[in-house]
C-alpha positions as CSV (number, residue, x, y, z in Angstrom):
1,X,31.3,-103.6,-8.0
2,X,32.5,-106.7,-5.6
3,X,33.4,-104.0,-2.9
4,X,30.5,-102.4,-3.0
5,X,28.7,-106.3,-2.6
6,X,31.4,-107.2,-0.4
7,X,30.4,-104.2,1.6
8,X,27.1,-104.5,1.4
9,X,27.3,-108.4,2.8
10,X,29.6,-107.4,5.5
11,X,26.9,-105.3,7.0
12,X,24.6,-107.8,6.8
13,X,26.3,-110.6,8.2
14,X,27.5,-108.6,11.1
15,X,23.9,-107.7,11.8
16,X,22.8,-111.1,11.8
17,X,25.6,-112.4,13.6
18,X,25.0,-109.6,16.2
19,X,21.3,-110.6,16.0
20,X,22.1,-114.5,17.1
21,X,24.1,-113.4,19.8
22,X,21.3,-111.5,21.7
23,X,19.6,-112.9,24.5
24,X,16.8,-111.1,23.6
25,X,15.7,-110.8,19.8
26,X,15.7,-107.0,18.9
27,X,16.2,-108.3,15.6
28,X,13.7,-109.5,12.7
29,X,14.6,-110.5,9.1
30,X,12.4,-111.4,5.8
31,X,13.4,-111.4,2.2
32,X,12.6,-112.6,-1.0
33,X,13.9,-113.9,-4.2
34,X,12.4,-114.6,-7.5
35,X,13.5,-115.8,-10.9
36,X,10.3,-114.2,-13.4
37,X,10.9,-115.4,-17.0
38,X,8.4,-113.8,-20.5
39,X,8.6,-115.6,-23.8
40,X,7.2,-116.4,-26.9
41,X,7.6,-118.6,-30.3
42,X,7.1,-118.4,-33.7
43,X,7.9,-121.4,-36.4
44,X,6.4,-120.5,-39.5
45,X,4.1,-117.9,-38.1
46,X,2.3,-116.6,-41.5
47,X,1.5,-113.4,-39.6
48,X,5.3,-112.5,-39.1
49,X,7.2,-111.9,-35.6
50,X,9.9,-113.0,-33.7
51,X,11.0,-115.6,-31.2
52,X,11.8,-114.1,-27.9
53,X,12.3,-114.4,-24.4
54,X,13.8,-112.9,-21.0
55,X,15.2,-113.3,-17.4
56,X,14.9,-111.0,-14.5
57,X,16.7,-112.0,-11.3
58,X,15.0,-110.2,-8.0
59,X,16.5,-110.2,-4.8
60,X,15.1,-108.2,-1.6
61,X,16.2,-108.3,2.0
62,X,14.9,-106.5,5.1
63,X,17.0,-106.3,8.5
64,X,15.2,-104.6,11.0
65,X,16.3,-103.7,15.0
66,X,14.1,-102.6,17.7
67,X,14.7,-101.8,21.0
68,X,13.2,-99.1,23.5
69,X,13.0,-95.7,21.6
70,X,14.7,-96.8,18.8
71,X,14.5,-98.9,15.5
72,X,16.9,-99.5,12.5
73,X,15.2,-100.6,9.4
74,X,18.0,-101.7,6.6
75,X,16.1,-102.9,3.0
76,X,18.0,-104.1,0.4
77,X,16.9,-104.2,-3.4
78,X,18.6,-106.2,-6.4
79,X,17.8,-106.9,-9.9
80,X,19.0,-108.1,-13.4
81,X,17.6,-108.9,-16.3
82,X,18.0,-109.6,-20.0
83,X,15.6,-110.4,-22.9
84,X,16.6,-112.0,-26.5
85,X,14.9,-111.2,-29.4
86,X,15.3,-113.7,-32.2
87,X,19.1,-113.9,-33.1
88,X,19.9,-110.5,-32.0
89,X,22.0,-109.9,-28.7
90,X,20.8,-109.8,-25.6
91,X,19.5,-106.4,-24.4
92,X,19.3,-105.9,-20.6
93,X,15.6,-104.6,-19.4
94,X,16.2,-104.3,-15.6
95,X,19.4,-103.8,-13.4
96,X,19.0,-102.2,-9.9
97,X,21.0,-102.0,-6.9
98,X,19.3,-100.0,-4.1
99,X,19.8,-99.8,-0.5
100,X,18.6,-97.9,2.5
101,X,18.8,-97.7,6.0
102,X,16.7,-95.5,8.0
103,X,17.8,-94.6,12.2
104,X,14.7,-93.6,14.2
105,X,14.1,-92.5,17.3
106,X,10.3,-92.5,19.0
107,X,8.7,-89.2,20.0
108,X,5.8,-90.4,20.3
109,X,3.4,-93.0,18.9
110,X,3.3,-91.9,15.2
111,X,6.1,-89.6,14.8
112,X,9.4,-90.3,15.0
113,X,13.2,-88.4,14.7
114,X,14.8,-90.0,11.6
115,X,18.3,-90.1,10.5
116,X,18.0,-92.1,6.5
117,X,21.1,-93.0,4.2
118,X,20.2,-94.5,0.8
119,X,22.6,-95.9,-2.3
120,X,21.4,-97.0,-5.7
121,X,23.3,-98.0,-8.9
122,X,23.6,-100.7,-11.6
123,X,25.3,-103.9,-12.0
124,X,26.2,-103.8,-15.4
125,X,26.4,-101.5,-18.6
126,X,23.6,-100.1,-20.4
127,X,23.3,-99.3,-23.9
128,X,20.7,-97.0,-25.7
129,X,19.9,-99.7,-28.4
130,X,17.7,-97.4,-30.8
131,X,20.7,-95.6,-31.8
132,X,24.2,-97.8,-30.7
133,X,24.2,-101.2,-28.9
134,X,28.7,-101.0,-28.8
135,X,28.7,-97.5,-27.0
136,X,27.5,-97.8,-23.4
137,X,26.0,-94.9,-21.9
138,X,26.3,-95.9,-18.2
139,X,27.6,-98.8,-16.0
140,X,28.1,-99.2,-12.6
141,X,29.2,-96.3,-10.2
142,X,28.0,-94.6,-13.3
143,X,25.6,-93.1,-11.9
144,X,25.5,-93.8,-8.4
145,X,23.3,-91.9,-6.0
146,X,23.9,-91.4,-2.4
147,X,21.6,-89.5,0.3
148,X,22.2,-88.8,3.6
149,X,19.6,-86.9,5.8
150,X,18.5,-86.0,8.9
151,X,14.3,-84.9,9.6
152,X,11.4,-86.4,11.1
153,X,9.0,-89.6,9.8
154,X,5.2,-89.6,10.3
155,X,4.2,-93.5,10.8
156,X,0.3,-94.0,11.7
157,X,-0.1,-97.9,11.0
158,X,2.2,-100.4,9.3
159,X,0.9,-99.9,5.4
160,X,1.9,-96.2,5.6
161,X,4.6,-93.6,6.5
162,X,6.4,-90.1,5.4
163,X,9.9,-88.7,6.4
164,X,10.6,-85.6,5.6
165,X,14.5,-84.7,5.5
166,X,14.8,-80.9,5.8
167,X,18.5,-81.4,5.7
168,X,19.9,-83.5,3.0
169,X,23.3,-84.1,1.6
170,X,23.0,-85.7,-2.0
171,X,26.3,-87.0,-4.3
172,X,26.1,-87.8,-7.5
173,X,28.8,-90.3,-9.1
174,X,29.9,-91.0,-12.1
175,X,33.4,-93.4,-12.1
176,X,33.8,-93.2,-15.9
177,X,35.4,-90.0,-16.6
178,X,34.1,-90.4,-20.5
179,X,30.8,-89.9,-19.6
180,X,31.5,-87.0,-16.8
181,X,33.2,-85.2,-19.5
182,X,30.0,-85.4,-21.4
183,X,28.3,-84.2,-18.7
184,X,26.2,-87.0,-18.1
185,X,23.7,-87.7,-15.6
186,X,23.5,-84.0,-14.5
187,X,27.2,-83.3,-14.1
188,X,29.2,-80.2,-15.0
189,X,30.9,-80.7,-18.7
190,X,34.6,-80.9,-19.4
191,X,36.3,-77.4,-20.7
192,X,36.5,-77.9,-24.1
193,X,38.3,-75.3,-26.7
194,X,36.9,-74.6,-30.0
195,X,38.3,-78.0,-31.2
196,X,36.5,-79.8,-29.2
197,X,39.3,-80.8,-27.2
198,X,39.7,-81.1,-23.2
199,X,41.0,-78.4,-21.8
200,X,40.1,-79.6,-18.0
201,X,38.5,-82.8,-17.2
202,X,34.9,-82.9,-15.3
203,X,34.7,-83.3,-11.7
204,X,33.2,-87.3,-11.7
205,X,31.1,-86.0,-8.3
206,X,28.3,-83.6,-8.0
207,X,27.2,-82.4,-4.6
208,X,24.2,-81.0,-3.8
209,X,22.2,-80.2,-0.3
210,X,18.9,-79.5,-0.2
211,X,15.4,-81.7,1.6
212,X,14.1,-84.7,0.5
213,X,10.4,-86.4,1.1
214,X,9.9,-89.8,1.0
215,X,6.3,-91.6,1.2
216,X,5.9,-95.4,1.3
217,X,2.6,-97.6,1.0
218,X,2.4,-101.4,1.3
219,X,-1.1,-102.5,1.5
220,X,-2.6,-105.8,0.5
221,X,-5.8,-104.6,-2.0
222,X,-7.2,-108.3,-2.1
223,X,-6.4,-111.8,-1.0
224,X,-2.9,-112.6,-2.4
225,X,-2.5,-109.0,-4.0
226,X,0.1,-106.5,-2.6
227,X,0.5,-103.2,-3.5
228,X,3.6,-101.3,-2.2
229,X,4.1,-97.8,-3.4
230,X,7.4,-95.7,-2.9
231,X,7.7,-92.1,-4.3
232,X,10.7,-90.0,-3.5
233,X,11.1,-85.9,-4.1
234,X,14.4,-83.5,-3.6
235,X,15.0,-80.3,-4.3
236,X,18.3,-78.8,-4.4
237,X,18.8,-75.7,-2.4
238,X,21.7,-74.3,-4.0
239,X,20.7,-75.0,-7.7
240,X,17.3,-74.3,-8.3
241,X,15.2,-75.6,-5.8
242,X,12.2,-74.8,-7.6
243,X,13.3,-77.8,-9.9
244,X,12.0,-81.2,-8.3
245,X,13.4,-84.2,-8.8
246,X,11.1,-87.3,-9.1
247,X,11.5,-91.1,-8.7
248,X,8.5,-92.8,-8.5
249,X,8.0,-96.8,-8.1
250,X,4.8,-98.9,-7.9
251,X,4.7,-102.4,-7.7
252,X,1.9,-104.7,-7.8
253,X,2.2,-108.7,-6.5
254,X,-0.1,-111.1,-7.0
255,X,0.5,-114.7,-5.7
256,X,-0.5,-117.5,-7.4
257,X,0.6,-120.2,-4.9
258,X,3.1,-120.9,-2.5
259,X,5.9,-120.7,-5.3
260,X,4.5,-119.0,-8.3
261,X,3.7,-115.7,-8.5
262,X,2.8,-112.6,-10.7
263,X,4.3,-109.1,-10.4
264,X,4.1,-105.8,-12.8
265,X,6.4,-103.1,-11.6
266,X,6.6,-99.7,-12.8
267,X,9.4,-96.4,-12.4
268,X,9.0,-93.1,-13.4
269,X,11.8,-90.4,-12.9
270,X,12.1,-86.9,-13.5
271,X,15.3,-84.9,-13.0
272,X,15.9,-81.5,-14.8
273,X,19.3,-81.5,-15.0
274,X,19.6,-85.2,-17.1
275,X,19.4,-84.6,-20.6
276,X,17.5,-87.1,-23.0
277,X,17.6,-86.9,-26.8
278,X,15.0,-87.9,-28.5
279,X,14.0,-90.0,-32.1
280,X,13.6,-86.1,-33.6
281,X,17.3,-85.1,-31.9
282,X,15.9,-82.8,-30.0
283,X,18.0,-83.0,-26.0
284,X,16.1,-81.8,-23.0
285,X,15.0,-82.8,-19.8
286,X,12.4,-85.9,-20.1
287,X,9.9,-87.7,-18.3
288,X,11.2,-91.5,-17.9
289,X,9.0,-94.6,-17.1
290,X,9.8,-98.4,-16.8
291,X,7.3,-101.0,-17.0
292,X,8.0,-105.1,-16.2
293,X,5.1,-107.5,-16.4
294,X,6.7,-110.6,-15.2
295,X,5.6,-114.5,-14.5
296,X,8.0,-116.2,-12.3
297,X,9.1,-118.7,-9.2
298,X,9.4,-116.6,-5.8
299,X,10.8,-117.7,-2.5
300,X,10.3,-115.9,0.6
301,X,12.1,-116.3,3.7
């Protein structure tokens, strides 16, 4: 995990340093971070419940380069976060590492060649609480998703655009070779014989090729309310391609004053080859959503 942040720092300070040394500024940056906190109390609450209360650390970063035909746009999105209810341990509601950086060169006023890499993982390990909160069931590297692509991006004003990669590599990690054995996360299974035990390991990498659409909105919907919308869609051309997988996220900012703020966020996912059991038992493919409503502190720069 520190190489990957290491990595991921390097590359930024190398832009910016490149960026002070330019006579003229090709270069812009903006960036926020937030600290967004939920709680509640109970003493002697006749009604029943339980004390709780949670942290979610945000951080986003945008480094973006223009000059002549092209542009490079590099965005950068972090998160953590834990909630304690009453004595119990904490339980981790948000962890996200995602980055992407998108190459473009102009055709014309609205359309544009595009060459877009993207990464996204976790910071820590995740537990599925209803059933086992000492077994993790994924940690960082496992998964981790990596996209490279090459298409063309649509761009009419500033609130909208859609790239289309007709030609995408996708890799799916999982560095725990545990949970590639079980097939997690869409992987292959180990070999098993009728004992259950390994007879060859799982490969800890799927690879897959196939086109990817992306489609972003950021619109402000009122004074002080932001709306940005990003919904993602791949098919695999060598494994179904009639099979799409989904990752959806909407989130909704509304600024209080100059420090405080309000933010509800939302995720939903879809991918048929990631099997979810359920309360019943029953394992399948699912539909997954996330949902934050948080209060907290922001600071953009």
């Amino acid at each position: 995990m520190k190489r990957i942040y290491l990595s991921i720092a390097l590359l930024l300070s190398v832009v910016m340093v490149q960026a002070q040394s330019d006579t003229v500024k090709y270069w812009t940056f903006k960036g926020k971070t937030s600290l967004n906190v939920n709680q509640n109390y109970f003493s002697n609450w006749s009604e029943g419940g339980q004390s709780a209360y949670g942290l979610v650390g945000k951080f986003t970063m945008n480094a973006d380069y223009k000059k002549d035909k092209y542009t490079w746009t590099n965005w950068l999105d972090l998160a953590l976060g834990y909630s304690v209810i009453g004595e119990s341990n904490p339980v981790k509601t948000d962890d996200k590492i995602e980055f992407i950086t998108n190459l473009n060169r102009v055709i014309n006023e609205k359309w544009n060649y595009s060459l877009v890499g993207s990464f996204k993982s976790q910071s820590a390990k995740g537990y599925d609480y209803a059933t086992d909160s000492s077994t993790y069931i994924s940690k960082f590297m496992a998964p981790a998703y990596t996209d490279l692509g090459i298409g063309i991006q649509y761009k009419p004003n500033e609130h909208f655009l859609v790239n289309y990669s007709p030609f995408t590599g996708r890799w799916i990690i999982v560095s725990d070779q545990e949970l590639a054995d079980n097939g997690s996360f869409g992987l292959k299974p180990a070999e098993r014989d009728s004992s259950g035990n390994i007879i060859n390991h799982a490969s800890m990498v799927k690879t897959m090729f196939g086109s990817k659409l992306t489609m972003v909105v950021k619109y402000e919907i009122m004074k002080n309310v932001d709306l940005s919308s990003k919904l993602e869609l791949f098919s695999d051309y060598l494994d179904n391609p009639q099979n799409i997988d989904i990752d959806w996220q909407v989130a909704i900012g509304m600024k209080v004053n100059k420090w405080l703020n309000v933010s509800i966020d939302t995720q939903l996912r879809y991918d048929n080859d990631v099997m979810i059991t359920d309360k019943n038992g029953n394992t399948g493919p699912r539909t997954q959503f996330k949902q934050l409503l948080m209060l907290g502190l922001a600071y953009n720069f």
